[in-house]
C-alpha positions, 0 to 999 in steps of 0.5 A: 221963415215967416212969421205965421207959419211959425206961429202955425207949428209952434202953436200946433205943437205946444197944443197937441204934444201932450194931447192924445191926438199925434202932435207928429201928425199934426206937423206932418200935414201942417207943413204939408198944407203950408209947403214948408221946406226951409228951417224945419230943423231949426223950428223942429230945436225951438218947439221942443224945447219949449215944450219941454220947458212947459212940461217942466215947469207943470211938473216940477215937484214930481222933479224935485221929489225924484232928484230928493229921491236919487239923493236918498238912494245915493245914501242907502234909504228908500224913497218914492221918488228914487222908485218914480225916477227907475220907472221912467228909466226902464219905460224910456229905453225901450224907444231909444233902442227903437229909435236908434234901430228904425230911424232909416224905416220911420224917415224913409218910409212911414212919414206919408199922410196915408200912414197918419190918417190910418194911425190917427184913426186906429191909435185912437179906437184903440184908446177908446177901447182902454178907456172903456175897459180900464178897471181905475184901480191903479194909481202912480203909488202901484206902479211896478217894473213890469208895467213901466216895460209895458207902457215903455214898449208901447211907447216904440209905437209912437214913431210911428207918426199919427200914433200919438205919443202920450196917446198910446202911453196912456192907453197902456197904462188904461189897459193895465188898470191906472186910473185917466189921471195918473196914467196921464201924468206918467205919460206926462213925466215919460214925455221929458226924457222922450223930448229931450232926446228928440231935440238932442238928436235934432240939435246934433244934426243941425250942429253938423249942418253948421246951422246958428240956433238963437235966432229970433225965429228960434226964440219965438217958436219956443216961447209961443210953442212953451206957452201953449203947451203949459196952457193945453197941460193944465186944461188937459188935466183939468178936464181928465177930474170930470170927463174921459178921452171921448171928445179925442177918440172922434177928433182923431177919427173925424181927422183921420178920416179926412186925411184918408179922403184926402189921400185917396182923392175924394176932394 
């Protein structure tokens, strides 16, 4: 594969997966745009796993403070991190069970750019109107099983391409009261199981497919795809402290928009 057009997908993946926007979507009309056919498996392996890697990195105390917690667990003693580590548990299964059901649906009949435009758009409306209306009482301190069930089956909905993942996660969590931070972080947290099932998935397929990983597109894909997604998390965040999901909710509309006229032949 050339080398711009990896750079191309692995910097739009490290940039919009943990943004609200659809980093699915993003690649879908990408590789469209670009007519990319060959090694998509292989560069869908390196993206994530770099941006798994970013992910994990950011978070790391919220890591180590849920495996401290198992272990307290293990010995009979409450601890946050135990409550933290059940929560993503139960918000996970939800999407697996998801997955595994409507793989055949999603890959043969919701991957067209109509489908995006119109998700991107109304996902993002959507979260317009949790963050409106969100009460920001909540914090990650107040989260319960019933709510981590919520978020957990909203989160179904982003197999649908365009809907955003941590989009519709955190406008769950919005809708229950928690606060743009710590919804954001959940969604953050939420994302490593998330991935890393995804590149397990894709990665079973290549291992059929008798297709070779290390490859130096491969390791190029995850390093770029690691550090711009490392970048666009802490940029994020830094801008939830002073702002809320206005400039997303248009840049989702705006695109959404164009995707549509797009499809529809306007131009």
């Amino acid at each position: 594969m050339p080398v711009f057009e990896i750079f191309i997908l692995a910097a739009v993946q490290g940039i919009t997966e943990f943004l609200p926007v659809s980093s699915s979507g993003h690649l879908r009309v990408a590789s469209d745009i670009l007519g990319m056919s060959e090694n998509t498996l292989v560069m869908d392996v390196a993206v994530h796993v770099g941006t798994l890697f970013a992910v994990i990195l950011y978070f790391w105390r919220d890591l180590v403070m849920m495996v401290t917690g198992l272990g307290s667990a293990a010995r009979g003693r409450k601890h946050e991190g135990a409550r933290l580590s059940g929560f993503l548990v139960v918000a996970t299964a939800p999407v697996v069970i998801g997955g595994f059901f409507g793989q055949s649906l999603i890959e043969n009949s919701l991957r067209t750019v109509e489908i995006v435009g119109w998700t991107t758009i109304g996902f993002g409306m959507l979260l317009f109107l949790a963050d409106r209306s969100g009460m920001r009482i909540r914090r990650l301190e107040h989260m319960n099983f019933p709510n981590a069930v919520i978020i957990g089956l909203a989160q179904v909905l982003a197999l649908i391409p365009g809907t955003s993942r941590s989009g519709i996660t955190i406008t769950a969590a919005r809708f229950l009261g928690y606060d743009r931070i710590d919804a954001a972080r959940f969604s953050m947290l939420l994302s490593i199981p998330a991935i890393t099932g995804a590149g397990l998935l894709i990665g079973s397929q290549l291992l059929k497919n008798e297709n070779a990983l290390l490859t130096s597109d491969f390791l190029i894909a995850a390093a770029l795809s690691f550090v711009t997604a490392l970048a666009a998390i802490a940029l994020f965040f830094r801008w939830l402290r002073f702002s809320g999901f206005g400039p997303f909710v248009i840049y989702r509309i705006a695109i959404g928009g164009l995707l549509l006229a797009w499809t529809y032949g306007a131009f």
